[in-house]
PDB file of N, CA, C and O in Angstrom:
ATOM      1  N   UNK A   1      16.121   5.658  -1.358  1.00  0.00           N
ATOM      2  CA  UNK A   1      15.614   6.557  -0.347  1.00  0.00           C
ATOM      3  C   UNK A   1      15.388   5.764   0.929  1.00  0.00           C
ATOM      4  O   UNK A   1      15.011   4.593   0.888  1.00  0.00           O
ATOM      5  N   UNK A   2      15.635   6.450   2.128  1.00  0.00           N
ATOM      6  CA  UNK A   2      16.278   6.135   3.329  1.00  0.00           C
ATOM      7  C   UNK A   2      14.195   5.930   3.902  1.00  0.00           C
ATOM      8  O   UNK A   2      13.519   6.957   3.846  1.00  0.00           O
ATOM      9  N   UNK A   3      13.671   4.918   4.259  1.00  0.00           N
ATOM     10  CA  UNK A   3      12.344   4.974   4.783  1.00  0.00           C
ATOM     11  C   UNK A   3      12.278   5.751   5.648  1.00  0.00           C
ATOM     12  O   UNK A   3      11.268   6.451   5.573  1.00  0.00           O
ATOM     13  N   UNK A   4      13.107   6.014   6.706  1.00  0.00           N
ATOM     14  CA  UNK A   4      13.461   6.890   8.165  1.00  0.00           C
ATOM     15  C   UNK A   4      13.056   8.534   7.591  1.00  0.00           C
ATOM     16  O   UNK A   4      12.529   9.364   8.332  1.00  0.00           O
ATOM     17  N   UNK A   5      13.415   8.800   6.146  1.00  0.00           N
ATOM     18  CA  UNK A   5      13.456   9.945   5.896  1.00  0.00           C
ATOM     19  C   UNK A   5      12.232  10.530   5.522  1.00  0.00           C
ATOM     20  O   UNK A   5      12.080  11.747   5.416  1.00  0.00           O
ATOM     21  N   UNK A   6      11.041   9.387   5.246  1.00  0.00           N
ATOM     22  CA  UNK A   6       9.935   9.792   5.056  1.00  0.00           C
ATOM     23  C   UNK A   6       9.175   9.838   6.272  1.00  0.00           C
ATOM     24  O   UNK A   6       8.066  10.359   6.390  1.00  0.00           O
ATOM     25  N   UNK A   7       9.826   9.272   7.155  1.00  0.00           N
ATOM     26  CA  UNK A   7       9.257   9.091   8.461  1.00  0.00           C
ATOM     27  C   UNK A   7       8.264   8.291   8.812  1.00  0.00           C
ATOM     28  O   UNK A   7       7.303   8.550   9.537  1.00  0.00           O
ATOM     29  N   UNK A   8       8.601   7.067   8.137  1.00  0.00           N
ATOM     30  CA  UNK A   8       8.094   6.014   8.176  1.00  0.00           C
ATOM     31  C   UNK A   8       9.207   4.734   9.338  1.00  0.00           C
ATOM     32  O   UNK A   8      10.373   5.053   9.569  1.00  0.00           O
ATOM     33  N   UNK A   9       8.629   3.393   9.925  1.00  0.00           N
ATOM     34  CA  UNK A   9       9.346   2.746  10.502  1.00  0.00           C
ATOM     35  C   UNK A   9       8.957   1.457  10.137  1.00  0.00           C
ATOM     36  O   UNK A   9       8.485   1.157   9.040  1.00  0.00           O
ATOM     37  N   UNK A  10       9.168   0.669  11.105  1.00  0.00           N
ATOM     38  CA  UNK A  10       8.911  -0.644  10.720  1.00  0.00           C
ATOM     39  C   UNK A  10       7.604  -1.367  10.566  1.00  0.00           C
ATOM     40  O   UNK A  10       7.291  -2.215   9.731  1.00  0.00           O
ATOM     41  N   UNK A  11       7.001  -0.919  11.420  1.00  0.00           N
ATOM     42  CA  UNK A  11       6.101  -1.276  11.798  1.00  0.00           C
ATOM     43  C   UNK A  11       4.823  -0.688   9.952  1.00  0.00           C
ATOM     44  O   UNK A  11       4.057  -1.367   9.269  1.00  0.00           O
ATOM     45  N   UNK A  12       5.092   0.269   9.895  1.00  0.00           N
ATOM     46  CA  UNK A  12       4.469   1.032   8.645  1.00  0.00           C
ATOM     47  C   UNK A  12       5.262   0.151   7.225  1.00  0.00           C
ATOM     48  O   UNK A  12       4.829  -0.027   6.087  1.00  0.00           O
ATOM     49  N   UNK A  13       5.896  -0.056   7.533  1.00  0.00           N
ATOM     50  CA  UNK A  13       6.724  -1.321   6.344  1.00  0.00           C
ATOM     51  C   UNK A  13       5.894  -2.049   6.223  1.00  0.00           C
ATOM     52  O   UNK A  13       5.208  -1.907   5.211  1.00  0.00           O
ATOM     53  N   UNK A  14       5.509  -3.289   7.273  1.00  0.00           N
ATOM     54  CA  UNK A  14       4.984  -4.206   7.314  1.00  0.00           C
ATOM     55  C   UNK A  14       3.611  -4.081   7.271  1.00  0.00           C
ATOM     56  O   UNK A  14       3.006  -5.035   6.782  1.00  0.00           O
ATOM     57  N   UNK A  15       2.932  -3.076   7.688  1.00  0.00           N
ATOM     58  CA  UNK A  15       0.999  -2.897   7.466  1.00  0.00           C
ATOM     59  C   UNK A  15       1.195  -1.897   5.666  1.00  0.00           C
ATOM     60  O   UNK A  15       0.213  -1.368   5.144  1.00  0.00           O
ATOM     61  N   UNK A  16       2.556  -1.851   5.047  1.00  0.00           N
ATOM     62  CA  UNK A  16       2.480  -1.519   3.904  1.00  0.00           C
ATOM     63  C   UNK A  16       2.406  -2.759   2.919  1.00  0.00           C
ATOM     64  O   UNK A  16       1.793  -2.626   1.860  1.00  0.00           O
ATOM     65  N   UNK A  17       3.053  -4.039   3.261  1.00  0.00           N
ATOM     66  CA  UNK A  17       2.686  -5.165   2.372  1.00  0.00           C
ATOM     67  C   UNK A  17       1.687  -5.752   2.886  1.00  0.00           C
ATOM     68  O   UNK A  17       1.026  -6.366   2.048  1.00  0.00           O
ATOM     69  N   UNK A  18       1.286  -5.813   3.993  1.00  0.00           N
ATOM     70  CA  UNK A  18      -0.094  -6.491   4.087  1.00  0.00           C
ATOM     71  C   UNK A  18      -1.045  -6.280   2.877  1.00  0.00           C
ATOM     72  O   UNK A  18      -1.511  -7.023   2.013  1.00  0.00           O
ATOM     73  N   UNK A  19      -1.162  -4.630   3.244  1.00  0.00           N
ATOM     74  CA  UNK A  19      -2.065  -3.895   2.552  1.00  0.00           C
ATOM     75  C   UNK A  19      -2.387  -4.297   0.785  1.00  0.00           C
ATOM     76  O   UNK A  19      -3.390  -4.739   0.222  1.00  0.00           O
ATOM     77  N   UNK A  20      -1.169  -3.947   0.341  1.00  0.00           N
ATOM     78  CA  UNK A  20      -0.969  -4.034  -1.083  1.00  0.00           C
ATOM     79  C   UNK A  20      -1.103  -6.021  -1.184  1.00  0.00           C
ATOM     80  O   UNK A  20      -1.693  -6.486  -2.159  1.00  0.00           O
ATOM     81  N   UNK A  21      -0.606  -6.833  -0.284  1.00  0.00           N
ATOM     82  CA  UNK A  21      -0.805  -7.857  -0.681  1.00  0.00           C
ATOM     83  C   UNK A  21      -2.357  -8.287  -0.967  1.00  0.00           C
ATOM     84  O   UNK A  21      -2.832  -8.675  -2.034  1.00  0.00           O
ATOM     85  N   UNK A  22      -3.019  -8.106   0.303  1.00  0.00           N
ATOM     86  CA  UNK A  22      -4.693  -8.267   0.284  1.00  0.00           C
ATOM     87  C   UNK A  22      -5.275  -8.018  -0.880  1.00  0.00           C
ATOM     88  O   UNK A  22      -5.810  -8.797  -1.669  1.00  0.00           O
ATOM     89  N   UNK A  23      -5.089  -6.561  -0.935  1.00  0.00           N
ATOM     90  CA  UNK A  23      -5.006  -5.516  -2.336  1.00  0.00           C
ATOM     91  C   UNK A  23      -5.794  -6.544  -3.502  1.00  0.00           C
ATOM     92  O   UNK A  23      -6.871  -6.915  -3.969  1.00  0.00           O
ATOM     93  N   UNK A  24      -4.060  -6.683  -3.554  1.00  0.00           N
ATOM     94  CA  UNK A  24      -3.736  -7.240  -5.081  1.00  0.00           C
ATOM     95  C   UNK A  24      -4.400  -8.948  -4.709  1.00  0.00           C
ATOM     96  O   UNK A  24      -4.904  -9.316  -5.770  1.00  0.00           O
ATOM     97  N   UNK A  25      -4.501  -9.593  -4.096  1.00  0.00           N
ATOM     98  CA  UNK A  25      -4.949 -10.906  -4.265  1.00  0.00           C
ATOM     99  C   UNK A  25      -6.599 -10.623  -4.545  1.00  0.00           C
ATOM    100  O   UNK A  25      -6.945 -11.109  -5.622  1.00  0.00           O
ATOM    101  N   UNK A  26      -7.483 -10.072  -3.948  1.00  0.00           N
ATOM    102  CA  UNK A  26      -9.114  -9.107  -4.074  1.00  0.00           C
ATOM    103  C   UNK A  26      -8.720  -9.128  -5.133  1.00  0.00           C
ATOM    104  O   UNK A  26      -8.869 -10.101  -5.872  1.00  0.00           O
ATOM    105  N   UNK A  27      -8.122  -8.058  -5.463  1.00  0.00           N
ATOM    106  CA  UNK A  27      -8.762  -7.610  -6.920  1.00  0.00           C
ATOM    107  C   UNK A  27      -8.068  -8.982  -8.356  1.00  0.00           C
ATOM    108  O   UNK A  27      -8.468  -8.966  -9.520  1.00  0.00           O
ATOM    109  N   UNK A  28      -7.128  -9.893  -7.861  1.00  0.00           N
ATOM    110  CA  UNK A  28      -6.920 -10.916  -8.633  1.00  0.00           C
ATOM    111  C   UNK A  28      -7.356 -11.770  -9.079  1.00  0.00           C
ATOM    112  O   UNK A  28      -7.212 -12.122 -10.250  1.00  0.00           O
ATOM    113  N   UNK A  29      -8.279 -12.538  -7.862  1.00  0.00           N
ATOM    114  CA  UNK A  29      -9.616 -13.167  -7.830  1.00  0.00           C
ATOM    115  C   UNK A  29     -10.746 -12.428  -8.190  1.00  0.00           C
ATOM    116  O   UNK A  29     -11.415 -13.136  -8.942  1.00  0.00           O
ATOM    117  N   UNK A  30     -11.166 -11.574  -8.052  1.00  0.00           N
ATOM    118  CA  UNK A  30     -12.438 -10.832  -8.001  1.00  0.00           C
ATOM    119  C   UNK A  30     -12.659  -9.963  -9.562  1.00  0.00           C
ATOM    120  O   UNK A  30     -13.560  -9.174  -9.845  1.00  0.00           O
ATOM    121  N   UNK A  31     -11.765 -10.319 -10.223  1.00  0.00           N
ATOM    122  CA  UNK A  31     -11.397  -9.601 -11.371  1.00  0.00           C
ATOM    123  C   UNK A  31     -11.978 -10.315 -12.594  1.00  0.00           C
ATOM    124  O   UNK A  31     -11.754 -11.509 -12.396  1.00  0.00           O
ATOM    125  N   UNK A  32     -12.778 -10.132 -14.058  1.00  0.00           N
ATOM    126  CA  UNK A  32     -12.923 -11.225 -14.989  1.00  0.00           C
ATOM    127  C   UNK A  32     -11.820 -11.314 -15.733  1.00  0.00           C
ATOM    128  O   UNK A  32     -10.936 -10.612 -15.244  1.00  0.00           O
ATOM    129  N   UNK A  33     -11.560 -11.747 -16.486  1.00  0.00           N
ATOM    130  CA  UNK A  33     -10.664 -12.117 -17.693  1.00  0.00           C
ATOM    131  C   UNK A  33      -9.826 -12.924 -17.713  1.00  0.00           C
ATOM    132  O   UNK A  33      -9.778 -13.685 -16.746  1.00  0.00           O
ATOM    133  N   UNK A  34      -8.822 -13.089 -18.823  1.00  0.00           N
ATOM    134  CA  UNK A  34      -8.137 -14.118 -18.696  1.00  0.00           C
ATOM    135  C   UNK A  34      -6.835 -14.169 -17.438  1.00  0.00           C
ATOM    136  O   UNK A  34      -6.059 -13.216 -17.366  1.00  0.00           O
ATOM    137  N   UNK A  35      -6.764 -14.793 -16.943  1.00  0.00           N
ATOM    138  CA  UNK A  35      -5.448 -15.171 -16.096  1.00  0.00           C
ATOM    139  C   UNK A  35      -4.589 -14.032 -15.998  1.00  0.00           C
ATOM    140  O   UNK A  35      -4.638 -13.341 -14.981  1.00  0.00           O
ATOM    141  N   UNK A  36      -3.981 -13.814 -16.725  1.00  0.00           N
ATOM    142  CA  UNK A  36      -2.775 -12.988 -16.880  1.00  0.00           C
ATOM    143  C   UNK A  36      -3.249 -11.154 -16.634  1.00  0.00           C
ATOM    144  O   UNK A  36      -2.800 -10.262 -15.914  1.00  0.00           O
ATOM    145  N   UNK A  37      -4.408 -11.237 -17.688  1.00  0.00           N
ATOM    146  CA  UNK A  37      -5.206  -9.874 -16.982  1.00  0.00           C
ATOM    147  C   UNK A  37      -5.405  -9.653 -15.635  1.00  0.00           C
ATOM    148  O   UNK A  37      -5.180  -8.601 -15.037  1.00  0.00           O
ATOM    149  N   UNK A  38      -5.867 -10.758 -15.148  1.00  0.00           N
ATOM    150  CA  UNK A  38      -6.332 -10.552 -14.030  1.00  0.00           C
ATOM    151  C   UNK A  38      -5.089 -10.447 -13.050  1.00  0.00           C
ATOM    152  O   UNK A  38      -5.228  -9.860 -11.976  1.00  0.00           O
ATOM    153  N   UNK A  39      -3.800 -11.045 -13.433  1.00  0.00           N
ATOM    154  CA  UNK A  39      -2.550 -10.739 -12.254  1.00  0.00           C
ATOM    155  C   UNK A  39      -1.978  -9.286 -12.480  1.00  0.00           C
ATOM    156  O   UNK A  39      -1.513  -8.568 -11.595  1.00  0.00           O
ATOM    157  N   UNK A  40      -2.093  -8.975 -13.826  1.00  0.00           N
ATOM    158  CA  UNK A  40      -1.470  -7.342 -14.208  1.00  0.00           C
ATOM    159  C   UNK A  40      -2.281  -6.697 -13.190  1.00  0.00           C
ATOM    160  O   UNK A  40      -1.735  -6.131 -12.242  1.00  0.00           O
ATOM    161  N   UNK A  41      -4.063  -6.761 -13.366  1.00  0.00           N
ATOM    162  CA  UNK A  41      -4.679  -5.568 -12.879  1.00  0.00           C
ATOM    163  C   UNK A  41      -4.973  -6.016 -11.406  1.00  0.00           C
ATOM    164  O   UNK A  41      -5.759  -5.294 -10.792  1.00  0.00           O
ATOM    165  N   UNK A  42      -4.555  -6.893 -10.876  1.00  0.00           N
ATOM    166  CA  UNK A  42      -4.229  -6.848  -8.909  1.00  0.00           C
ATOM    167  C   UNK A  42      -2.523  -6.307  -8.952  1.00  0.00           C
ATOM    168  O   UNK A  42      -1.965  -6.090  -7.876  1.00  0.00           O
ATOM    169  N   UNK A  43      -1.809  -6.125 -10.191  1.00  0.00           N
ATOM    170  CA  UNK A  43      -0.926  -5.703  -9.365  1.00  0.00           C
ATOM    171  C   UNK A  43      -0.528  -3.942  -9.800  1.00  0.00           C
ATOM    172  O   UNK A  43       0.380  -3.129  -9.629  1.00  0.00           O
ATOM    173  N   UNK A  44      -1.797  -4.036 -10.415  1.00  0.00           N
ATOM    174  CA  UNK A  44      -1.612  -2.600 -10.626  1.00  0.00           C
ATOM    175  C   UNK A  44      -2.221  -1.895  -9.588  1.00  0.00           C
ATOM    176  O   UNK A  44      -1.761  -0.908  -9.015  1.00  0.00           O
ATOM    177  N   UNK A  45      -3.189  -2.408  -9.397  1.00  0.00           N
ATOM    178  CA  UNK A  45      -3.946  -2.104  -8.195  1.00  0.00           C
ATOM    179  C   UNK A  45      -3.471  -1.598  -6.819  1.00  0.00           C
ATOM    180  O   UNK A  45      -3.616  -0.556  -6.180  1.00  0.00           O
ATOM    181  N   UNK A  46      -2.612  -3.210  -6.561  1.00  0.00           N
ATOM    182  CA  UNK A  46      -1.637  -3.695  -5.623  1.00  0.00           C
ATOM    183  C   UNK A  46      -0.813  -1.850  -5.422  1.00  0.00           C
ATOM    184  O   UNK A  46      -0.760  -1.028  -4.507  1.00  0.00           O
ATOM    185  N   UNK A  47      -0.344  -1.911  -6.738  1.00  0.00           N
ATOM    186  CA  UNK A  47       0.762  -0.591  -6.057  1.00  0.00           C
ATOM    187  C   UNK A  47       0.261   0.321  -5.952  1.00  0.00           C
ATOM    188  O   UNK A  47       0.865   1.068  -5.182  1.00  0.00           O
ATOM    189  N   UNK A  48      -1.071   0.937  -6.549  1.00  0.00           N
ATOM    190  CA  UNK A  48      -1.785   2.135  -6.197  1.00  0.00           C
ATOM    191  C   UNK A  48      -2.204   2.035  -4.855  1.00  0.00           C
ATOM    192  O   UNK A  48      -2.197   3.142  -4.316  1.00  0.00           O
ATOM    193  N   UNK A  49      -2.588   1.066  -4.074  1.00  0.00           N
ATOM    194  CA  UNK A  49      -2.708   1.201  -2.622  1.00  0.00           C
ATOM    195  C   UNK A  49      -1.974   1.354  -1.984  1.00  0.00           C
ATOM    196  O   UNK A  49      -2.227   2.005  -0.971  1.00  0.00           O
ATOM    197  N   UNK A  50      -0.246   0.690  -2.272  1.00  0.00           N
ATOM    198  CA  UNK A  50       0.688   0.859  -1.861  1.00  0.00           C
ATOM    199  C   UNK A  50       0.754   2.137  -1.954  1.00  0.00           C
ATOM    200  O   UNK A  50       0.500   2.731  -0.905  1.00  0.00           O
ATOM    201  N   UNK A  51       1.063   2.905  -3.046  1.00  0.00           N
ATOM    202  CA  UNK A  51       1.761   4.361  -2.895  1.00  0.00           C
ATOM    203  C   UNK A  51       0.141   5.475  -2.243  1.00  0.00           C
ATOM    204  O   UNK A  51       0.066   6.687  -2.447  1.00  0.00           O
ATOM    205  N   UNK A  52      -0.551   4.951  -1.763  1.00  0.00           N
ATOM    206  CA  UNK A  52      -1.870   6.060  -1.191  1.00  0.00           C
ATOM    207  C   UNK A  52      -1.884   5.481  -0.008  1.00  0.00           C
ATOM    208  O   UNK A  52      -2.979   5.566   0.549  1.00  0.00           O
ATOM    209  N   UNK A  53      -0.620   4.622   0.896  1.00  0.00           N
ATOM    210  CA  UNK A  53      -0.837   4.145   2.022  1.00  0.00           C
ATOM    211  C   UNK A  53       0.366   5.050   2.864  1.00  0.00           C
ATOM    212  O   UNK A  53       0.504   5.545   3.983  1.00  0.00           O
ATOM    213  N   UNK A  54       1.385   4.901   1.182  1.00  0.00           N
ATOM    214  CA  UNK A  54       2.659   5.880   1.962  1.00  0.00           C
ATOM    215  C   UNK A  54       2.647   7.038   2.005  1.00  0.00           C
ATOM    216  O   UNK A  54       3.435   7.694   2.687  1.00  0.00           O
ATOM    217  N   UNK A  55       1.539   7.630   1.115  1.00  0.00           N
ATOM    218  CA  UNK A  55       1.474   9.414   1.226  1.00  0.00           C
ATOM    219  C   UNK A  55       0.287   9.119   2.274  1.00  0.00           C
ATOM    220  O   UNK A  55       0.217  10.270   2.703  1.00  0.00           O
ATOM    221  N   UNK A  56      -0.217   8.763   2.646  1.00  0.00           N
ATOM    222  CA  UNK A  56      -1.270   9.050   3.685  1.00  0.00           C
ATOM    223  C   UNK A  56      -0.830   8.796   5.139  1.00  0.00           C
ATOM    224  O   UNK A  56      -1.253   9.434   6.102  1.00  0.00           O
ATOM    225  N   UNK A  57       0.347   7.480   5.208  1.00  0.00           N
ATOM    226  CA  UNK A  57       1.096   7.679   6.263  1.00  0.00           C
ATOM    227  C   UNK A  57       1.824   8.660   6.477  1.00  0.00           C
ATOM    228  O   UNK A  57       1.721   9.377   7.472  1.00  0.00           O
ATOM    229  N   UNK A  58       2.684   8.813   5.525  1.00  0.00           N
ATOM    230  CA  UNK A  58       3.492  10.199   5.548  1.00  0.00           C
ATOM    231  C   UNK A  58       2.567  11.318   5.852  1.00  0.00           C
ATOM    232  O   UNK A  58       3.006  12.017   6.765  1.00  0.00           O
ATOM    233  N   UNK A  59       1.542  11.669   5.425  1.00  0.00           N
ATOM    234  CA  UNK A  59       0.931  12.832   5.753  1.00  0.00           C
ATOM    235  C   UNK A  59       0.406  12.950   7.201  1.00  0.00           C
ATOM    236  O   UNK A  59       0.448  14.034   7.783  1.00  0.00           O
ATOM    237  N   UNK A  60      -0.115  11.777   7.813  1.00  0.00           N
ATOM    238  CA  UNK A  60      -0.104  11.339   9.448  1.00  0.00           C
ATOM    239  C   UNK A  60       0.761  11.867   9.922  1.00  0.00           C
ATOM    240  O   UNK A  60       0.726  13.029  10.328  1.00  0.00           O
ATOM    241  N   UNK A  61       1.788  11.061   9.972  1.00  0.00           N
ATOM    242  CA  UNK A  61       2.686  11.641  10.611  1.00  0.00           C
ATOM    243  C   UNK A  61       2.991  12.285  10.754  1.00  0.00           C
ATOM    244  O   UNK A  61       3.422  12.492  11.889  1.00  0.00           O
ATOM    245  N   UNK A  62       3.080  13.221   9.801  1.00  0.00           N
ATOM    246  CA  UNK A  62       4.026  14.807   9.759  1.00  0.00           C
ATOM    247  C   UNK A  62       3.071  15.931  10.842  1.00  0.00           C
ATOM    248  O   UNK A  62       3.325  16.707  11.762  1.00  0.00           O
ATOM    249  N   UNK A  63       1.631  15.375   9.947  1.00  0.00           N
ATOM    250  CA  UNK A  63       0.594  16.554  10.635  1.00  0.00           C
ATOM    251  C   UNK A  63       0.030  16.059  11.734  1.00  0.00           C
ATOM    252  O   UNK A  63      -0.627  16.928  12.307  1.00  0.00           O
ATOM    253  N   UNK A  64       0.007  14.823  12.371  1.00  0.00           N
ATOM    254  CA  UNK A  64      -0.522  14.298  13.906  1.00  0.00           C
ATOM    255  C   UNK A  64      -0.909  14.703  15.066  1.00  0.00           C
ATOM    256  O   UNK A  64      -0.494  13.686  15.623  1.00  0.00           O
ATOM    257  N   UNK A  65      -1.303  15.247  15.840  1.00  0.00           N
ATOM    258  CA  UNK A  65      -1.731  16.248  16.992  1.00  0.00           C
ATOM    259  C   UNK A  65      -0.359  15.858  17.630  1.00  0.00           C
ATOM    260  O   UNK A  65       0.339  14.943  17.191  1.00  0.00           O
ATOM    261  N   UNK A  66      -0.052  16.600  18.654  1.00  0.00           N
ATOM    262  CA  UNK A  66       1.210  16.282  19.707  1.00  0.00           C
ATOM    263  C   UNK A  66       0.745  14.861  20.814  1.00  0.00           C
ATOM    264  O   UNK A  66       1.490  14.022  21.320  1.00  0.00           O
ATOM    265  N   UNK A  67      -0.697  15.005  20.919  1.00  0.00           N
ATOM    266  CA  UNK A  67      -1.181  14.264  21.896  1.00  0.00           C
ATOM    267  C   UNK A  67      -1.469  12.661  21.616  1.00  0.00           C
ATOM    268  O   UNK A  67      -1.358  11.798  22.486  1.00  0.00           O
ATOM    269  N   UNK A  68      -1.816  12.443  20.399  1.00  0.00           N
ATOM    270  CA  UNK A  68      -1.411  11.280  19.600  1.00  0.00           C
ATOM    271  C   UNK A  68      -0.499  10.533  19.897  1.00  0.00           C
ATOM    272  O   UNK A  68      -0.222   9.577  19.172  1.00  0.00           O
TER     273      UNK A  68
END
């Protein structure tokens, strides 16, 4: 799927891995258990922010005032 088509650009690319990177390193460190737990559940994490960054951008956008 074409990013353009969600109406997303570049700029929303790049504040999309920030996001999920921060994300997932927080909750990697900040997490108890052993090692490996702790990288699964930052990167599970990781993509749930990811995909609530792209429906929330997407939803921006679409619905945005004109004046915006």
């Amino acid at each position: 799927m074409d990013v353009s088509t969600l109406g997303l650009d570049v700029a929303d690319g790049r504040n999309l891995l920030v996001v999920a990177g921060i994300v997932t390193a927080v909750v990697t460190v900040t997490a108890e258990g052993p090692i490996g737990a702790r990288i699964v559940a930052g990167a599970i994490v990781g993509a749930v922010a990811a995909l609530v960054f792209v429906v929330s951008t997407v939803l921006i956008n679409r619905y945005k005032p004109d004046h915006w």
